[in-house]
C-alpha positions in Angstrom: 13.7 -29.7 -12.9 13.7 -26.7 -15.7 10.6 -25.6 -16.8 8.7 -26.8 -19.7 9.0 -25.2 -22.7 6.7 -22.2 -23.4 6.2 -22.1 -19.4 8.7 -19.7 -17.2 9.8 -20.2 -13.6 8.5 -17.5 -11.0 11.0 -17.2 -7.6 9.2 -14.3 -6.9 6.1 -12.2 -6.5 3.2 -13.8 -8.4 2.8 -14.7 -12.4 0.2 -12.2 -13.7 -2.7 -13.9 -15.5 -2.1 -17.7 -13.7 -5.4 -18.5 -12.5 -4.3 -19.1 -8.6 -2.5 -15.7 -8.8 -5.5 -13.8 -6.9 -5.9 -16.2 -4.5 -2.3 -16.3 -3.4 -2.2 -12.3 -3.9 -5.0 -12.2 -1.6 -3.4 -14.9 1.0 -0.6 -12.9 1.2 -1.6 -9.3 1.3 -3.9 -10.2 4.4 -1.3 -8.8 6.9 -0.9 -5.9 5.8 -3.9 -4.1 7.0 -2.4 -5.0 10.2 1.3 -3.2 9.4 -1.4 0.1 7.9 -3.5 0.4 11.2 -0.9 0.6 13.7 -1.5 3.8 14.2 -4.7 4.6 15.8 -7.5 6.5 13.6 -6.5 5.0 10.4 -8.5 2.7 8.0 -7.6 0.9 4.6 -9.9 -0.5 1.8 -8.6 -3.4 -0.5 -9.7 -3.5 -3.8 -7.8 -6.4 -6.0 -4.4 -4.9 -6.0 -5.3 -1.1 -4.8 -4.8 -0.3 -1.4 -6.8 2.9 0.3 -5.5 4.3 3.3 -7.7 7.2 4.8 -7.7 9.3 8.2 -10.2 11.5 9.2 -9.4 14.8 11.2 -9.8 18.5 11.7 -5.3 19.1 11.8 -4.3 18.8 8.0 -0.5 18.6 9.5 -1.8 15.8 12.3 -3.1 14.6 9.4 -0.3 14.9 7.4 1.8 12.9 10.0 -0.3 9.9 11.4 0.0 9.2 7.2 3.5 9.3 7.1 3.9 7.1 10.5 1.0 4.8 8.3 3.0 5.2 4.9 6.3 3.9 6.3 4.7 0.9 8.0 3.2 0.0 4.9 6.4 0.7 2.7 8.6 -1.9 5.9 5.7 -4.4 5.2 6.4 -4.1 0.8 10.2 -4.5 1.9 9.8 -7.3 4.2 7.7 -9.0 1.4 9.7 -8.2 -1.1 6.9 -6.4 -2.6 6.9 -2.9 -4.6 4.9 0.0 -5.2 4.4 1.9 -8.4 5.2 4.8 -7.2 3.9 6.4 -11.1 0.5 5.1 -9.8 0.3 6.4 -6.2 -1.7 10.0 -5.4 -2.7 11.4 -2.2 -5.7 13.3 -2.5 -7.2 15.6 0.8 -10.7 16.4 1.1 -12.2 19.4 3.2 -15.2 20.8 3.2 -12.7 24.1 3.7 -12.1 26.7 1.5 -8.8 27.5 2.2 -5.5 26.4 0.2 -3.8 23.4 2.1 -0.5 21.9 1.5 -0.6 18.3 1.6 1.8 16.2 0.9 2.1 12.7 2.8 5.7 11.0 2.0 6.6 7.2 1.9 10.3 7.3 2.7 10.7 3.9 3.5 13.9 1.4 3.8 15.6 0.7 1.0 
């Protein structure tokens, strides 16, 4: 049946602004804490449609690499679920109480 007129057909991802939209983002999203904390020592924080991935430890390049190992879980999980990142809106940020200049710089290389 074609859709009304005025009305578009969605075959994927959800339609922004439809009332059930958060409610299915949210249904769907649920798994992926579980593709982020496969590596041990990692947590995330959900808020709407921002996801917060954090590690705490005293090796900035341990760091650096249990984020990656987390990073390309999550970007096999967006690719699975045909999902995307706006890469434009993504930052890594490090806190330390050091005083030392650290290079930091985690990396999604994911599938394509």
């Amino acid at each position: 049946m074609p859709p009304l007129p005025g009305n578009s057909s969605v075959t994927l991802g959800l339609p922004q602004g439809a009332v059930l939209s958060c409610l299915l983002f949210s249904i769907t999203i649920d798994d992926i804490e579980i593709a982020i904390q496969k590596v041990p020592g990692l947590s995330c924080l959900f808020f709407t449609n921002d996801v917060i991935i954090w590690a705490p430890g005293s090796n900035i390049r341990s760091l650096e690499d249990v984020l990656n190992i987390s990073l390309l879980n999550f970007a096999t999980w967006n690719n699975t679920n045909k999902r995307e990142v706006t890469v434009e809106k993504t930052v890594s940020q490090l806190f330390t109480l050091s005083t030392k200049q650290h290079v930091f710089n985690p990396k999604c290389k994911g599938p394509s």
